[in-house]
Steps between C-alpha positions, in 0.01 A plus 500: 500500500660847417547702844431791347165494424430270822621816727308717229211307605558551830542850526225540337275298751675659786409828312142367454434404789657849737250664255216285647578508832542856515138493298353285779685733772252780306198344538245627714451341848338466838694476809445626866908582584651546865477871423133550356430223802673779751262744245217373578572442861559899570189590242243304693645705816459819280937558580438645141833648421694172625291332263612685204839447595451131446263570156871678429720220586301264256532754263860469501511175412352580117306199471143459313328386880188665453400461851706770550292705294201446665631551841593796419132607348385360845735753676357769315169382571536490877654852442252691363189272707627625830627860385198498334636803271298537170838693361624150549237356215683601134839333642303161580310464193832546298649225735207295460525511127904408494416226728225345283751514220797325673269225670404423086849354461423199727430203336125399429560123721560706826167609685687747683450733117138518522521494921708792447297703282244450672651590838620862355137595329343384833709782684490760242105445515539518925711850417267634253166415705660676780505833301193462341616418189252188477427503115908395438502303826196265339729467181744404742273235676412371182835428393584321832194325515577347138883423598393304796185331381746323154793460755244299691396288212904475431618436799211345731744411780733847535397639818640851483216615279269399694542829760411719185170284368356538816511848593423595128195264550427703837613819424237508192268368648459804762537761152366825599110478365529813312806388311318182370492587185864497472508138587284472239669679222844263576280185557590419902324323767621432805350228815593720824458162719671215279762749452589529858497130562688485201757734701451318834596169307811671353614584892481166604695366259741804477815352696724489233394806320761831504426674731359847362224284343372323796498851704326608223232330511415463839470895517292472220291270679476701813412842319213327317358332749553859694321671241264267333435258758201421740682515804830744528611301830586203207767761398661544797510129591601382195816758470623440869739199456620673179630802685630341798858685405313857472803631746725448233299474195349901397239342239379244766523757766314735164242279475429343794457846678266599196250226570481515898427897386226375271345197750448768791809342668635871613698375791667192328564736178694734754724198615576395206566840326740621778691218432579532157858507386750785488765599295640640156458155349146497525258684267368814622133499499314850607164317496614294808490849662179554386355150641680576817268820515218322453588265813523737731218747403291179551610506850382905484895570529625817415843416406348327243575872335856446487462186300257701235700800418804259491306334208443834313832619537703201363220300256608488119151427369254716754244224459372521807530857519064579533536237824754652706389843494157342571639357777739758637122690477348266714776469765434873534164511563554219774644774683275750370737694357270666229762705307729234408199249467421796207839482368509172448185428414555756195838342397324166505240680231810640311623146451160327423368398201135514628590846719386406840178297400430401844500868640297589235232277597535565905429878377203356260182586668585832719686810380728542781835394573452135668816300617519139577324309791866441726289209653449333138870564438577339795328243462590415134864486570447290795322234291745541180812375756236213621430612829088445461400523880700784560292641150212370643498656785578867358197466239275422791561796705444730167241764622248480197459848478890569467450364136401796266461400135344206346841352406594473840173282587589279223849472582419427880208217347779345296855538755292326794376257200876417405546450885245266564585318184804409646452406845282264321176625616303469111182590633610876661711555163183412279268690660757809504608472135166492399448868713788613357372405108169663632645817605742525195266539209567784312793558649915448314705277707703176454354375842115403326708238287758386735121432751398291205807311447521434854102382517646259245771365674250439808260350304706280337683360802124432643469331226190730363654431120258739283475781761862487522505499091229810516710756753856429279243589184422787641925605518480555173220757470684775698775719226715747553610480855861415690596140449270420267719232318612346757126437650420375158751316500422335803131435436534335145711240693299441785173474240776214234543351833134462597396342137734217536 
């Protein structure tokens, strides 16, 4: 044989075959390294900034692992979900659209392409419904909802997707009513209760998930069941052995805090908040100063004051702007300080989209000046931090004749309602509610809806189906006042829930 075309032969094999591995080395992959595992590990403790130094690390290495990619599209999403900063938006939706590109170079035999996709539309749809912007977020929805329903019928037995089918299957089926027709127009239907078994089922099986996704979804799982559910108190007890490391852990500690605030759990909310972690590695949340208000003006505080104006002075976004003057208003008139209950009151209007719709009603039906019942006040806070014998006690000893506008009868009909609802005593809320529905005609004021819903929720856990069905009807016939999605919202779930 001539050797000089055998060790032709074999250069050019060697030659081939560099070329091919250094094709293979080019191909698109999936795979969870030590340093997007340390990633994801400060991310799901919202240590933000040591995160991206990881995301950077990976970088380094020049390789085609698109789970680096979508990490870092997770980063930005818990970024601008707990800044909350709509200047954030234009950066994200570029990010989101590089992302979707680079996660097409995987391979169409992986489920983790179509898991991924999915994955990023799901939280640019979470981003965009939190502005508003629910026209592109249903686009968004779609999209997901079609990634994950063929990566189903793909790959039956992948897991991972699983988190995303069942919150799209929950989080569409509790739609805002008024935006139905969107759903429509993009073809989507959701199943709010087989999505959130399809959720539970992905959390017992989770073990061996990474670990972003399986903290994922069981704040997913909380916050639905916190918003959508029957029963709040599910929320709370279902998200307590996922936050046992809240000390160390600012989204557990986030979170956790959040939904004691939300179940009436004032004093446990308190705890938990005060014991949040410090430190230049964690995110810096203003809203956490804002919640930490709200704790201690339910315990009729004052220094709850600090904790507002801290909020106003360092928050980005000024969502919440309306609500702390509001409050900083009311924590002045508990000490009847009438001047700076004025101030406040008008920088609450100044910030408000609806200017002060709830003064304007108190002021409805006589032409003078009239200020809020302190005793109502009182009261209200008392029961918002969970402390309903305490409320109790304060709406009893109302003098009658202290209330001087309509609105304030039908706000004392539906507060001592609301009270007696939850020291589970049905009958005393019923017969209240129904006062306060009777007393409200005519009158502007998202507390005639909120009695209905409410009548529904009674009804329903009396198990009085079609008068239950008949007060969460009635939600819907009341426009144009505060919160009138979200009551909506909750109704057309309650009434999907009922026809099953």
């Amino acid at each position: 044989m001539n050797i000089r075309f055998m060790l032709r032969g074999l250069s050019t094999l060697f030659l081939w075959f560099v070329l091919f591995s250094a094709q293979v080395k080019a191909i698109a992959f999936v795979e969870y390294t030590s340093h997007l595992n340390e990633c994801m590990h400060h991310m799901a403790a919202l240590r933000l900034r040591q995160a991206n130094l990881c995301l950077q690390k990976e970088a380094a290495l020049k390789t085609s692992n698109i789970a680096l990619d979508y990490l870092n599209h997770y980063h930005s999403f818990f970024q601008i979900m707990v800044q909350f900063d709509r200047s954030m938006l234009p950066a994200f939706e570029k990010q989101n659209q590089a992302v979707l590109k680079k996660i097409e170079l995987l391979p169409e035999t992986t489920p983790y392409k179509l898991f991924y996709k999915a994955s990023v539309h799901l939280q640019s749809a979470i981003v965009k419904g939190a502005f508003n912007e629910y026209l592109s977020a249903a686009w968004d929805f779609r999209s997901a909802f079609q990634e994950v329903n063929l990566n189903e019928k793909k790959f039956p037995n992948f897991l991972s997707h699983k988190k995303e089918l069942g919150t799209l299957m929950a989080l569409l089926g509790s739609f805002p009513p008024q935006y139905n027709w969107i759903l429509q127009a993009v073809g989507l239907k959701g199943d709010f209760n087989e999505g959130l078994e399809v959720l539970k089922n992905y959390l017992h099986h989770s073990h061996a998930e990474p670990l972003i996704e399986k903290q994922q979804a069981s704040i997913i799982y909380a916050l639905i069941q916190l918003n959508f559910g029957r029963d709040r108190q599910t929320a709370i007890k279902f998200y307590e052995p996922y936050s046992k490391d809240y000390a160390s852990n600012l989204m557990q500690c986030f979170v956790r805090s959040y939904i004691e605030l939300k179940t009436g759990e004032n004093d446990l909310a308190l705890k938990t908040l005060r014991a949040k972690p410090l430190g230049e590695q964690y995110e810096q949340i203003p809203y956490l100063d804002f919640m930490m208000g709200d704790l201690l003006l339910h315990r009729l505080d004052q220094s709850a004051a600090i904790w507002y104006k801290k909020y106003i002075t360092f928050s980005k976004t000024k969502h919440s702007l309306k609500e702390a003057y509001q409050k900083l208003s009311w924590l002045a008139w508990l000490t009847s300080d009438t001047s700076k209950f004025v101030i406040y009151h008008d920088l609450m209007q100044k910030n408000s989209k609806d200017a002060g719709s709830e003064l304007k009603l108190i002021n409805a039906d006589l032409s003078q000046t009239i200020y809020p019942s302190l005793f109502l006040l009182q009261a209200r806070l008392l029961f918002d931090g969970g402390y309903y014998e305490k409320a109790l006690q304060k709406m009893k000893s109302i003098p009658l004749q202290s209330l001087v506008s309509k609105y304030q009868y039908i706000e004392f009909y539906y507060r001592t309602a609301r009270i007696y609802q939850e020291l589970n005593k049905p009958l005393e809320a019923i017969q209240f509610y129904k006062n306060c529905l009777d007393q409200g005609k005519n009158i502007h004021t998202y507390l005639l809806p909120n009695a209905c819903l409410q009548l529904g929720l009674i009804y329903e856990k009396l198990n009085y189906k079609a008068l239950a069905k008949y007060y969460y009807e009635q939600v819907s016939t009341y426009s144009g006042i505060d919160y009138e999605s979200s009551l909506k919202q909750k109704a057309k779930t309650n009434i999907w829930r009922l026809n099953e």
